[in-house]
Backbone as CSV, one residue per row, in Angstrom:
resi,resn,N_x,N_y,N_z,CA_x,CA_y,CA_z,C_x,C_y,C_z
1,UNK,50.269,-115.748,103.977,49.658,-114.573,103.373,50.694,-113.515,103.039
2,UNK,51.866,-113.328,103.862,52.680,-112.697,103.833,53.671,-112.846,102.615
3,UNK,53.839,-113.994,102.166,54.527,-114.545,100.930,53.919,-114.133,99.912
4,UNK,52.461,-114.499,99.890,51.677,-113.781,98.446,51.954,-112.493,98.374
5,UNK,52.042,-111.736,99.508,51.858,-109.731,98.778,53.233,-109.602,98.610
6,UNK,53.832,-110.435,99.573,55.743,-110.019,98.660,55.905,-110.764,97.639
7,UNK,55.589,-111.570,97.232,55.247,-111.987,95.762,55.106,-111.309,94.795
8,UNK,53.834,-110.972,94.889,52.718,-109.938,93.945,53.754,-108.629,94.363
9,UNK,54.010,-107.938,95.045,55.107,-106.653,95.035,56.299,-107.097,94.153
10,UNK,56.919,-107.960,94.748,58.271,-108.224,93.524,57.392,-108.371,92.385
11,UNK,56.363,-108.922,91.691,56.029,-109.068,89.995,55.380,-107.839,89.919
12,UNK,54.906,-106.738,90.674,54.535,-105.625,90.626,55.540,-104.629,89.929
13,UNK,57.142,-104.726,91.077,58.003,-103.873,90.344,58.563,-104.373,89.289
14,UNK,58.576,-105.813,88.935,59.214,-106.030,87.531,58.295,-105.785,86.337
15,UNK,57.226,-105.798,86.446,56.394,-105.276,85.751,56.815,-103.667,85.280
16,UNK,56.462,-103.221,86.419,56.827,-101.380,86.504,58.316,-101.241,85.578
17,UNK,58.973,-101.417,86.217,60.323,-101.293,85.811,60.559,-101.611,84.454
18,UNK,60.415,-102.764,84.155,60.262,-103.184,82.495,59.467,-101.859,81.773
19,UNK,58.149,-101.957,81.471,57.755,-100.844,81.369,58.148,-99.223,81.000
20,UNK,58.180,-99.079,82.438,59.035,-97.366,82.308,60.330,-97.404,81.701
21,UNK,61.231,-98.535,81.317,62.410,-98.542,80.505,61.495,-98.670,79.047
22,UNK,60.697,-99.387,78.717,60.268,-99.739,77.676,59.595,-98.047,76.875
23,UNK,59.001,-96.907,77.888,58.496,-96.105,77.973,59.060,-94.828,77.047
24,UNK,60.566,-95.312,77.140,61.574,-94.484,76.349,61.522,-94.600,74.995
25,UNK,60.412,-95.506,74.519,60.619,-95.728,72.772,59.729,-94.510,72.516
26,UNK,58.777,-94.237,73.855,58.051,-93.156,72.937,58.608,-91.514,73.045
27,UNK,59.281,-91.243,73.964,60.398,-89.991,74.126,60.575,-90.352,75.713
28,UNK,61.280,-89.603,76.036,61.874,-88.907,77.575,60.838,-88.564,78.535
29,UNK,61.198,-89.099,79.710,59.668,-88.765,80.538,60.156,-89.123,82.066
30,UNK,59.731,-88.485,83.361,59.794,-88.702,84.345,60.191,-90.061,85.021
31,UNK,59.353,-91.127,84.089,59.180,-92.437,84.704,60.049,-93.323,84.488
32,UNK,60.457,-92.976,82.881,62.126,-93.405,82.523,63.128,-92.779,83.089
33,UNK,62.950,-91.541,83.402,64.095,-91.696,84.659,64.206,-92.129,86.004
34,UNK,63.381,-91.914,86.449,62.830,-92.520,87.660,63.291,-93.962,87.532
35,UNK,63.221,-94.553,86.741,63.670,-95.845,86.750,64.981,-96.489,86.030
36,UNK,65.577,-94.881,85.730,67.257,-95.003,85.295,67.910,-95.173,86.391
37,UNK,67.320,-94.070,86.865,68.185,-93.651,88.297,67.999,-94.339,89.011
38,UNK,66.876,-95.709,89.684,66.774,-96.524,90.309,67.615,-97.550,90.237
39,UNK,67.931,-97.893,89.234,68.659,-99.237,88.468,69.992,-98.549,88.700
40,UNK,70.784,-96.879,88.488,72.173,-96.664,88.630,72.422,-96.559,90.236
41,UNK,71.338,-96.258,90.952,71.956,-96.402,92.445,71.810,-97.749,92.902
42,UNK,70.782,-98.542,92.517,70.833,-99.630,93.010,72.287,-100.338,92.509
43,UNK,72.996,-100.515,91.306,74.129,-101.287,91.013,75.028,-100.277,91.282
44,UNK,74.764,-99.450,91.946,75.874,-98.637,92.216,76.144,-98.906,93.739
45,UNK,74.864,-99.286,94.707,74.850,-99.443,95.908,75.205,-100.789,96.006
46,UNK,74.967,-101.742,95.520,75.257,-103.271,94.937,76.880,-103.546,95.279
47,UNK,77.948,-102.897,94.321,78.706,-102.569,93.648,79.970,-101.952,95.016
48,UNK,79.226,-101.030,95.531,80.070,-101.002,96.625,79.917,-101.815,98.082
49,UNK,78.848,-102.363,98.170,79.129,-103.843,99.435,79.570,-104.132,98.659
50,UNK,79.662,-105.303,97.595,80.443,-106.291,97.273,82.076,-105.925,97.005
51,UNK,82.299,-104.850,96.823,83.832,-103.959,97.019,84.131,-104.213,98.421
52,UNK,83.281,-103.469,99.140,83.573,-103.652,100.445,84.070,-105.025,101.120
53,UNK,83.434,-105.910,100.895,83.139,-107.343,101.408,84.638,-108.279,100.710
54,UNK,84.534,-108.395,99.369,85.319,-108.819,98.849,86.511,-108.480,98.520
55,UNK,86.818,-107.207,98.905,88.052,-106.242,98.241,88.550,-105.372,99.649
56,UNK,87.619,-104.514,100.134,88.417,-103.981,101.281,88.767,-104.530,102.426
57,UNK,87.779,-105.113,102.814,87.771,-106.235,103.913,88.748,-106.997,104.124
58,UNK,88.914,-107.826,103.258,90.403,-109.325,102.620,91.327,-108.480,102.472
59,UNK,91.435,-107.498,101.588,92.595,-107.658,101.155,93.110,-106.391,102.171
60,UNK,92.680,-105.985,102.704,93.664,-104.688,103.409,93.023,-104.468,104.690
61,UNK,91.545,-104.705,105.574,91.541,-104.249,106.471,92.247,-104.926,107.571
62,UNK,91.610,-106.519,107.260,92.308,-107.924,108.238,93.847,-108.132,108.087
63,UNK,94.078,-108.195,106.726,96.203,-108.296,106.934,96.718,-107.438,107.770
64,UNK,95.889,-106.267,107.850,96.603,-105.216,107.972,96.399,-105.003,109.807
65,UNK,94.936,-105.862,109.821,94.647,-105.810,111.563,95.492,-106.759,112.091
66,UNK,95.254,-108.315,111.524,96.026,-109.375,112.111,97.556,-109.919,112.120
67,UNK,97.752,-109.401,111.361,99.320,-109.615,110.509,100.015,-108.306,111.147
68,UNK,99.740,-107.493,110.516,100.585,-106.103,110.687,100.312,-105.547,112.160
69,UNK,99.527,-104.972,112.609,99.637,-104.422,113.534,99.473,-105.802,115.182
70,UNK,98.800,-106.949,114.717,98.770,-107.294,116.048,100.493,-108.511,116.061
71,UNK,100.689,-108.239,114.935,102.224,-109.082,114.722,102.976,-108.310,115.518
72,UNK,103.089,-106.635,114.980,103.647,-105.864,115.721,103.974,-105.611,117.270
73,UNK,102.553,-105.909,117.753,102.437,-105.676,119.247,103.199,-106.688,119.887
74,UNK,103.004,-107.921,119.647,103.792,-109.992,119.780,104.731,-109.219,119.097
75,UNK,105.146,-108.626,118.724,107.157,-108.916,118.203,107.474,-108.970,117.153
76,UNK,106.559,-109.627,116.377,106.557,-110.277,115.340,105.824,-109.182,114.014
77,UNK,107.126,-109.207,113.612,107.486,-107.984,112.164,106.929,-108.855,111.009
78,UNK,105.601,-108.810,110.322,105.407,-108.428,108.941,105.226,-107.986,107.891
79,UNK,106.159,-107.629,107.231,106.892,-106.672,106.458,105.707,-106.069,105.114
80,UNK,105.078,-107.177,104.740,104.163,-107.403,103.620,102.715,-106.405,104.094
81,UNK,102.932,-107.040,105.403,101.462,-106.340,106.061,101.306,-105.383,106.113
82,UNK,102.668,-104.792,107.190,102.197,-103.296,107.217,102.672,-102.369,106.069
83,UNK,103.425,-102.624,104.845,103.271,-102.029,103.704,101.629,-101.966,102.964
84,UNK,100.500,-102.800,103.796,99.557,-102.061,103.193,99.016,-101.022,103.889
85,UNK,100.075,-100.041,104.361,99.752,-98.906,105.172,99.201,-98.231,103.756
86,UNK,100.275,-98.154,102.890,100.699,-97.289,101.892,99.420,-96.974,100.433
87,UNK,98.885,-99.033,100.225,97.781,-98.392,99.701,96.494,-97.803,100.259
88,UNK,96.476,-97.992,101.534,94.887,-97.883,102.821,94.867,-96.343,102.234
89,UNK,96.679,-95.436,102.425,96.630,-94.302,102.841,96.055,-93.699,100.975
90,UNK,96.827,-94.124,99.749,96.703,-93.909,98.659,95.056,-94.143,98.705
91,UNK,93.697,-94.830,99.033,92.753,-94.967,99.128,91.715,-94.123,99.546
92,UNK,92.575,-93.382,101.116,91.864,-92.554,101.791,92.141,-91.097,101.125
93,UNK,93.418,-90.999,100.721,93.809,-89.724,99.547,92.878,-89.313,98.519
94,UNK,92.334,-90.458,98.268,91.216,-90.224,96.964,90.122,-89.481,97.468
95,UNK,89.726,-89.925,98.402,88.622,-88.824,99.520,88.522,-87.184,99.526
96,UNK,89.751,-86.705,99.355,90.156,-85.262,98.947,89.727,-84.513,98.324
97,UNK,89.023,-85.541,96.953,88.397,-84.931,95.733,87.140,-84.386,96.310
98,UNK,86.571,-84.626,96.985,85.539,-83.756,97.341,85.636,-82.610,98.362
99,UNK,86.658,-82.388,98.348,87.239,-81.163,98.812,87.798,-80.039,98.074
100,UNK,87.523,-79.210,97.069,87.907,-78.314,96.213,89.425,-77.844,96.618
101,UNK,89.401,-77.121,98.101,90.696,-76.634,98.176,92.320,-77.784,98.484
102,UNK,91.768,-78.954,98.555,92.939,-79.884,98.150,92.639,-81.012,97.777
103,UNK,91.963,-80.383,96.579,91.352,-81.775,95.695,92.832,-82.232,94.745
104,UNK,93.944,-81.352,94.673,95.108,-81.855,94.064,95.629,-82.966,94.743
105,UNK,95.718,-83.366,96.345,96.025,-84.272,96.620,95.636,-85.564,96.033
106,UNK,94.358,-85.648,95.513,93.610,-86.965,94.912,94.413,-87.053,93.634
107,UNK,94.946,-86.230,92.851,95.647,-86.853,91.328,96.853,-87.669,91.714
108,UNK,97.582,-87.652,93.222,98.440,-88.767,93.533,97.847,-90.352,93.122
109,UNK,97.141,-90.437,93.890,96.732,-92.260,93.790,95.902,-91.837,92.325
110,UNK,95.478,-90.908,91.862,94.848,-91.833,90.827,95.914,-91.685,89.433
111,UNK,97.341,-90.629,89.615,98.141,-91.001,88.983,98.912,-92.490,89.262
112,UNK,98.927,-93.385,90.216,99.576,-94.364,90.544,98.374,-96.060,90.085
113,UNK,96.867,-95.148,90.436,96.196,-96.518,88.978,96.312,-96.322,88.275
114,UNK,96.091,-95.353,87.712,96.092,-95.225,85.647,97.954,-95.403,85.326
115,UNK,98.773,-94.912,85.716,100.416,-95.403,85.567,100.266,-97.226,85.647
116,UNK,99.955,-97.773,86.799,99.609,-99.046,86.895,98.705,-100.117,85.897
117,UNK,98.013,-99.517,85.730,96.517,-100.189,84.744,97.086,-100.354,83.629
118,UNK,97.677,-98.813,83.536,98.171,-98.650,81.650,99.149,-99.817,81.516
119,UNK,100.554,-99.368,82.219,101.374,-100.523,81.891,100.746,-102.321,81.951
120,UNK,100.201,-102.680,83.238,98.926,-103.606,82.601,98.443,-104.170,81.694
121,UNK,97.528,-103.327,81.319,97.152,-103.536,80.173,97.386,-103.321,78.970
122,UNK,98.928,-102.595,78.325,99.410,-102.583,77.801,100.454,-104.181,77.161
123,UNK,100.803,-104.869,78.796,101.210,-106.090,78.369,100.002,-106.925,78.186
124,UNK,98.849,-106.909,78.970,97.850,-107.966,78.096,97.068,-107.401,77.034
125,UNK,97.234,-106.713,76.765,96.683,-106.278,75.114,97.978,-107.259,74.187
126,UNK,99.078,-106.367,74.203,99.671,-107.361,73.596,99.800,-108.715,73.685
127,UNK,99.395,-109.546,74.741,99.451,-110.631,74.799,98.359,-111.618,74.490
128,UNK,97.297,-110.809,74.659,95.807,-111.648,74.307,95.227,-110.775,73.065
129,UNK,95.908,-109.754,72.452,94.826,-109.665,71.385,96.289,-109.169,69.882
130,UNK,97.148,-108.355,70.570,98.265,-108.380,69.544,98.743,-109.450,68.991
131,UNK,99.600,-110.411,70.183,100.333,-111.451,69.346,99.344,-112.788,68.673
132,UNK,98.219,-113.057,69.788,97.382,-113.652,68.809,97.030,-113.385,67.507
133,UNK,96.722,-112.135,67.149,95.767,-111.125,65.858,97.214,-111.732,64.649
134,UNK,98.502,-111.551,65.286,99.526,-111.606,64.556,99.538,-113.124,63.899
135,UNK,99.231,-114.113,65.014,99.267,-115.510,64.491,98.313,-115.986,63.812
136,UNK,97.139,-115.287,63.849,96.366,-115.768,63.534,96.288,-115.505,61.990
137,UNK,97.003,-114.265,61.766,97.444,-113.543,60.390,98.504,-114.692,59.228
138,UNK,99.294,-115.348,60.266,100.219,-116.411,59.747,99.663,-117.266,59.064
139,UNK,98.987,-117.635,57.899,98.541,-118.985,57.524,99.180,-118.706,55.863
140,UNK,98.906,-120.134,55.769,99.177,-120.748,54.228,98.048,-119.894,53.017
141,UNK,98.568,-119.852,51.937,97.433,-119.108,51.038,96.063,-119.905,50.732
142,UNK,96.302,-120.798,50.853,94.887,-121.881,50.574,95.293,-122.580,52.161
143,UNK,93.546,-122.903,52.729,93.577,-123.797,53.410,94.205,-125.399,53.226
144,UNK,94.803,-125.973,54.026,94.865,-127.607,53.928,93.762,-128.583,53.100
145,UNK,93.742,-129.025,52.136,92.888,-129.588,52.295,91.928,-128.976,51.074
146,UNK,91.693,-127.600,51.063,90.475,-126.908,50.080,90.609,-127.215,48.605
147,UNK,91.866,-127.768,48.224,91.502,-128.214,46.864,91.603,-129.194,46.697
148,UNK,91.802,-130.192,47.721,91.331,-131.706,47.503,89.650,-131.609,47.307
149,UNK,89.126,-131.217,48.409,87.565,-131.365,49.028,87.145,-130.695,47.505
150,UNK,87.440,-129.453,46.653,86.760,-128.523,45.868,87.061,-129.936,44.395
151,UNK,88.252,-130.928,44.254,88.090,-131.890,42.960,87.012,-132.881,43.143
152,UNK,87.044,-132.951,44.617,85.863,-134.191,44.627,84.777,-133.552,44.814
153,UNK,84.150,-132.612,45.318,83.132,-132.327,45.403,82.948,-130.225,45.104
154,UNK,82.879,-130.243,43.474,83.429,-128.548,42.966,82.134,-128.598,43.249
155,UNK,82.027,-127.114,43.759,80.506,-126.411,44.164,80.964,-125.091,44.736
156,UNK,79.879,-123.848,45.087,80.165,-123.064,45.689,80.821,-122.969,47.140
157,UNK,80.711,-123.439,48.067,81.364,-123.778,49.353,82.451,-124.293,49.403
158,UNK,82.809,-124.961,48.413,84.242,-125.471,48.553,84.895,-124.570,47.474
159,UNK,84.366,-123.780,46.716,85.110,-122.906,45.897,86.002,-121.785,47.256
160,UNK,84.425,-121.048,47.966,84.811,-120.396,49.196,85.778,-120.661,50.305
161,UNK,85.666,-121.951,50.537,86.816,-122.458,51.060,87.958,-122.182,50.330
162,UNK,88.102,-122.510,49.482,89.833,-121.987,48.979,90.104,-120.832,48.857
163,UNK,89.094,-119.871,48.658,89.203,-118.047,49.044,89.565,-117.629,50.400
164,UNK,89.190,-118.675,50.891,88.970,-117.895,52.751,90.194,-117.300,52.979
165,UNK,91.239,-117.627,53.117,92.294,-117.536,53.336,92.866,-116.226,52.455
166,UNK,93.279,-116.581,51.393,93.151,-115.108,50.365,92.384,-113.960,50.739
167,UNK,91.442,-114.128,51.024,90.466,-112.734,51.123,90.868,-112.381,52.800
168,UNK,90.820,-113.304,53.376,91.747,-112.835,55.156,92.627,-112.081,54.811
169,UNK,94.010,-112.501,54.120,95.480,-112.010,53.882,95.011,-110.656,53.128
170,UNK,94.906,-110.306,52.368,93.869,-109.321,51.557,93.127,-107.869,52.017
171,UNK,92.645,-108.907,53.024,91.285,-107.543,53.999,92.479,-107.221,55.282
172,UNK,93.256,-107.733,55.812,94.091,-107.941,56.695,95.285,-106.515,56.074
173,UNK,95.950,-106.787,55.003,96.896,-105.977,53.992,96.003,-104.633,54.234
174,UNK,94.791,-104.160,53.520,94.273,-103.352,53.140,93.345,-102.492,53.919
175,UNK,93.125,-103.539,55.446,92.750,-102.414,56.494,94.413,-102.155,57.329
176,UNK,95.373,-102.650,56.740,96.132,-102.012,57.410,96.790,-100.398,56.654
177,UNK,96.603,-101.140,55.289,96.834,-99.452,54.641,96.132,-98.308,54.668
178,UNK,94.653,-99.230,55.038,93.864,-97.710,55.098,94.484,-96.816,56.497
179,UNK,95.157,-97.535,57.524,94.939,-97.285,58.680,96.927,-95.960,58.603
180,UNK,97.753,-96.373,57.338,98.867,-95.975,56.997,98.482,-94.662,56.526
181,UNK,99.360,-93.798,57.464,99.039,-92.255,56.684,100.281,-91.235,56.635
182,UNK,101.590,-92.131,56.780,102.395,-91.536,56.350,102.744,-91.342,54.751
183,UNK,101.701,-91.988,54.019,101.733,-91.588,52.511,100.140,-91.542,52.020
184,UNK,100.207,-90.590,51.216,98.823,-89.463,50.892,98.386,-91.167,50.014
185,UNK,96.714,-91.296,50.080,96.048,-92.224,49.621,95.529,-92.133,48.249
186,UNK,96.589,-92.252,47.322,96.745,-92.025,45.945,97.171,-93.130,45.243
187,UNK,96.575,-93.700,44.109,97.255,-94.944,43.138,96.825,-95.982,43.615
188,UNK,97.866,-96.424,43.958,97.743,-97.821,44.522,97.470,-98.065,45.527
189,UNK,98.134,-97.133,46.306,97.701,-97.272,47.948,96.039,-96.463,48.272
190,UNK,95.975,-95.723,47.454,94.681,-95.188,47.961,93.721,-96.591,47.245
191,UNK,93.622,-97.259,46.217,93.016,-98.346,45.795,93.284,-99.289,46.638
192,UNK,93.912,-100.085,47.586,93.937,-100.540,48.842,93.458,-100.008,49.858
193,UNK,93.183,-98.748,49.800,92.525,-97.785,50.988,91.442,-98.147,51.140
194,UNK,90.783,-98.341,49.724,89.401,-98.340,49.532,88.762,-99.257,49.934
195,UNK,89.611,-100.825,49.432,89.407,-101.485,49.532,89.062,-102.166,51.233
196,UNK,90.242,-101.397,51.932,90.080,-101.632,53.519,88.942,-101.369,53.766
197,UNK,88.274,-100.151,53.371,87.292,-99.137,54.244,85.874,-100.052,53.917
198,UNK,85.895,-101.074,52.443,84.819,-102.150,52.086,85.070,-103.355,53.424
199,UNK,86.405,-103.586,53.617,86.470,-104.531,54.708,85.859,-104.082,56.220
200,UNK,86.472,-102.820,56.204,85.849,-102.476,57.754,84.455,-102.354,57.735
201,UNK,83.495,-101.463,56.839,82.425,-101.657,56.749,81.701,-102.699,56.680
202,UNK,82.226,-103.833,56.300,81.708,-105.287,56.243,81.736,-105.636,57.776
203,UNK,82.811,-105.604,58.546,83.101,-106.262,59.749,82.404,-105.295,60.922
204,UNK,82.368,-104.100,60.540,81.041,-102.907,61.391,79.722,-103.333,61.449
205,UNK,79.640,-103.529,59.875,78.320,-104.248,60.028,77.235,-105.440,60.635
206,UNK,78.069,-106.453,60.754,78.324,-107.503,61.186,78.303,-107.400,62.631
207,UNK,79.154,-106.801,62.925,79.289,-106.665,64.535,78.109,-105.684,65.355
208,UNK,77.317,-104.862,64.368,76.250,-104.093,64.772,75.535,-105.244,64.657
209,UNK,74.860,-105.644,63.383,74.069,-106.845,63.358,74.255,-107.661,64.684
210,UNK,75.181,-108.486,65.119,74.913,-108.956,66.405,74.764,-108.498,67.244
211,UNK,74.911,-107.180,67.593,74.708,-106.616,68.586,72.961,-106.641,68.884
212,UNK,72.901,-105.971,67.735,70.895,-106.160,67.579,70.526,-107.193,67.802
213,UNK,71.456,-108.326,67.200,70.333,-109.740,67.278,70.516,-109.818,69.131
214,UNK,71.658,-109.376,69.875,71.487,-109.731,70.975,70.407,-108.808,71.807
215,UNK,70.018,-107.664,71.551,69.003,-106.822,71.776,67.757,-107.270,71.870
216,UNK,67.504,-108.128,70.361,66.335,-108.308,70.012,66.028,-109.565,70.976
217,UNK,66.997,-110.522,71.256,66.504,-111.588,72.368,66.543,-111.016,73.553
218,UNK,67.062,-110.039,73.849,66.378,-109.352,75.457,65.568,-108.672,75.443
219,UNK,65.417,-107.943,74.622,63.577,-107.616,73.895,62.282,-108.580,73.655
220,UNK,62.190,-110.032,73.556,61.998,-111.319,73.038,61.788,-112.087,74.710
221,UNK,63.223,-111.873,75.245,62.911,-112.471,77.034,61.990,-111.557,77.547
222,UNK,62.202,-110.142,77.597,61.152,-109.305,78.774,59.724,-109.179,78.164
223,UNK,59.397,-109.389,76.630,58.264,-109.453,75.920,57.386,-110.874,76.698
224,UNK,58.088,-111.803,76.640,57.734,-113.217,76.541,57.304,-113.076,78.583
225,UNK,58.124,-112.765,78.860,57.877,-112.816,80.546,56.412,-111.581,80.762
226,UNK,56.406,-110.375,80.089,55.009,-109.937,80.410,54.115,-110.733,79.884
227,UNK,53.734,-110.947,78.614,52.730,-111.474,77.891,52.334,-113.437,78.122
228,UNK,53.519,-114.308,78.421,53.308,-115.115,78.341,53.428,-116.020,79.761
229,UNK,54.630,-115.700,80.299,55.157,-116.572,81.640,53.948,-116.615,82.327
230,UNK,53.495,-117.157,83.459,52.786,-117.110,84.585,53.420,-117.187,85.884
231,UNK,53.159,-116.683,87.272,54.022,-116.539,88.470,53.140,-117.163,89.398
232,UNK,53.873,-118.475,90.222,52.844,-119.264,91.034,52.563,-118.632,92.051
233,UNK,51.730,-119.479,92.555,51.404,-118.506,93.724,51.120,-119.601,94.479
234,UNK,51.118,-119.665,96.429,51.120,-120.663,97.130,49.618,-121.474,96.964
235,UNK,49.665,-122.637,97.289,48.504,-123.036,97.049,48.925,-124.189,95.911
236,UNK,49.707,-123.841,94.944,49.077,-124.314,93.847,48.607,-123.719,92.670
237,UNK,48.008,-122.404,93.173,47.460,-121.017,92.195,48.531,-120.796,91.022
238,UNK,48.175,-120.010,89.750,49.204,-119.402,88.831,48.614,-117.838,88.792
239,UNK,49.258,-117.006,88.637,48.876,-115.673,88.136,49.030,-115.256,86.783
240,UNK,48.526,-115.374,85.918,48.446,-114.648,84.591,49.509,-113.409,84.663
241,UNK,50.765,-113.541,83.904,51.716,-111.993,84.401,50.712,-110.919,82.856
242,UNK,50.299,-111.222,81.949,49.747,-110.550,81.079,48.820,-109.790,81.700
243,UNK,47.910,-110.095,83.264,46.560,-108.942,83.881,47.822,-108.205,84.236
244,UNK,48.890,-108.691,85.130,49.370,-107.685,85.440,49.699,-106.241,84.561
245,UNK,50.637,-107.115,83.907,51.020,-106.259,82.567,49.842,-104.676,82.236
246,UNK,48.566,-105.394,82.130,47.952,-104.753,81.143,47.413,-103.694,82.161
247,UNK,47.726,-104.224,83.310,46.972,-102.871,84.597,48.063,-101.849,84.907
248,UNK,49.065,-102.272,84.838,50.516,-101.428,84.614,50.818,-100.478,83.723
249,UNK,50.192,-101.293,82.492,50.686,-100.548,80.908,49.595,-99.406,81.252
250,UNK,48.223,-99.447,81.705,47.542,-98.846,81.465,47.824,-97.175,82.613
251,UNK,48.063,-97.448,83.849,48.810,-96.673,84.343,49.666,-95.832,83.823
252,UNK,51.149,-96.836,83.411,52.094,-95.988,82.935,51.446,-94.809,81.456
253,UNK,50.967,-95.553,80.900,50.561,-94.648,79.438,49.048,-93.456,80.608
254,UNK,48.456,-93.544,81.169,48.221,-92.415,81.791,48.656,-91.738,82.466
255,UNK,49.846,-91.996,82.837,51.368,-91.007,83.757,51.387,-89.868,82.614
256,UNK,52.125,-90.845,81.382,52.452,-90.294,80.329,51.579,-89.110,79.825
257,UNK,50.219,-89.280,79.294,49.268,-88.469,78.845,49.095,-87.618,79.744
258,UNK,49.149,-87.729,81.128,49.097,-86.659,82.336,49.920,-85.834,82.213
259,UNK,51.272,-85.858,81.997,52.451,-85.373,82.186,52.818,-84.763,80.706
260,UNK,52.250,-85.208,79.578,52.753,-84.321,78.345,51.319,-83.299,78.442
261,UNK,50.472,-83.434,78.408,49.002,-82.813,79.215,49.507,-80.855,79.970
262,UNK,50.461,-81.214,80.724,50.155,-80.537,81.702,51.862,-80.009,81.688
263,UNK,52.611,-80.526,80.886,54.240,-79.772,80.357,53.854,-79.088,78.731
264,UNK,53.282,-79.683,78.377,52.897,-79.203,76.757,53.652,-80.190,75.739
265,UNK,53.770,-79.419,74.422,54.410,-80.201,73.154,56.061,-80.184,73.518
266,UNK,56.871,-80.541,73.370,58.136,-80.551,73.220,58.911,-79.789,72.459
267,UNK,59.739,-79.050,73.216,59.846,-77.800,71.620,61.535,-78.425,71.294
268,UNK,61.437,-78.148,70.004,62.479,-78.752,69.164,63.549,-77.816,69.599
């Protein structure tokens, strides 16, 4: 019996929760936050056990218990270990910040990640997206191949095929001039300018477009799970998640009408 109401409670709050996020298409309201703020402390509370567990724990509390200090006591000097005095202490420094009158101590360690990170990621930028972007820039003016395939079989697609390449080298040239501003975008170069700003807008577009299409299938999953899924239940039983749904929806949209009711119109 105990399984069914924690059941029915977990499809209770996914219900809810879906919902009061969903709640935001019609404006701003208590319940959408209420259930912002649920979701940012929860992965925020999430977020630090698994820090804890996986990150403070391993890597600095135990070296630093078993290695370093109980090496120390036995005789036995490890050098590695107790140098993680240095980040424990850079860690606990950060703590400061909530101290106004020596909250300057905290810009130490977090000048020593961001100095760290940057250089970082400065070499894997260049390495996973510079020198690739560069090679990938390297090709022949026609593909291999595109004007064999376009004599035996001329049509639109194999015409495109022998463009591909051209119009890469091209859009490649001309978002780099737009991006050149040590000379005013006049003549020629501003007619390459232009031309970039058609390329970037093409590739903006595109990349918004998927973004939506990926929206619209998580819009499509949480649609499909109220209205259609069913949730078993012991026995053998199924639960219709759509009653749920519709006893929920009906709630939340009387929160709503309660609450604009009794705050008024929204003033612009």
């Amino acid at each position: 019996m105990i399984g069914v109401y924690a059941l029915g409670f977990k499809l209770i709050l996914q219900i809810f929760f879906t919902l009061a996020v969903f709640s935001f298409l019609y404006r701003d309201s208590p319940i959408y936050r209420f259930a912002e703020h649920t979701f940012v402390g929860v992965a925020t509370g999430y977020a630090v056990v698994v820090q804890f567990h996986t990150v403070f724990l391993p890597n600095l509390v135990r070296p630093l218990r078993d290695e370093g200090i109980q090496g120390l006591l036995h005789g036995k000097v490890h050098t590695a270990a107790l140098l993680l005095v240095v980040p424990g202490l850079l860690g606990f420094m950060i703590f400061f910040k909530f101290y106004e009158k020596y909250a300057w101590i905290a810009r130490w360690p977090m000048a020593v990640v961001i100095g760290y990170y940057s250089g970082a990621a400065i070499i894997g930028s260049a390495q996973g997206d510079l020198i690739p972007q560069v090679q990938a820039n390297l090709i022949p003016l026609v593909r291999a191949g595109a004007w064999g395939r376009f004599a035996a079989a001329p049509g639109l697609f194999t015409a495109l095929d022998i463009l591909y390449n051209p119009i890469l080298i091209v859009g490649t040239l001309c978002c780099l001039i737009y991006f050149f501003f040590s000379k005013e975008h006049k003549g020629a170069t501003g007619g390459a300018a232009t031309v970039g700003i058609w390329f970037l807008m093409v590739s903006f577009g595109a990349s918004y477009g998927s973004t939506v299409m990926t929206r619209v299938s998580l819009f499509l999953e949480r649609a499909y799970f109220l209205l259609k899924e069913t949730t078993p239940l012991p026995g053998g039983a199924e639960l219709a998640n759509w009653k749920v749904t519709a006893v929920m929806l009906t709630l939340v949209v009387a929160f709503l009408v309660a609450y604009r009711l009794r705050v008024g119109p929204e003033k612009d």
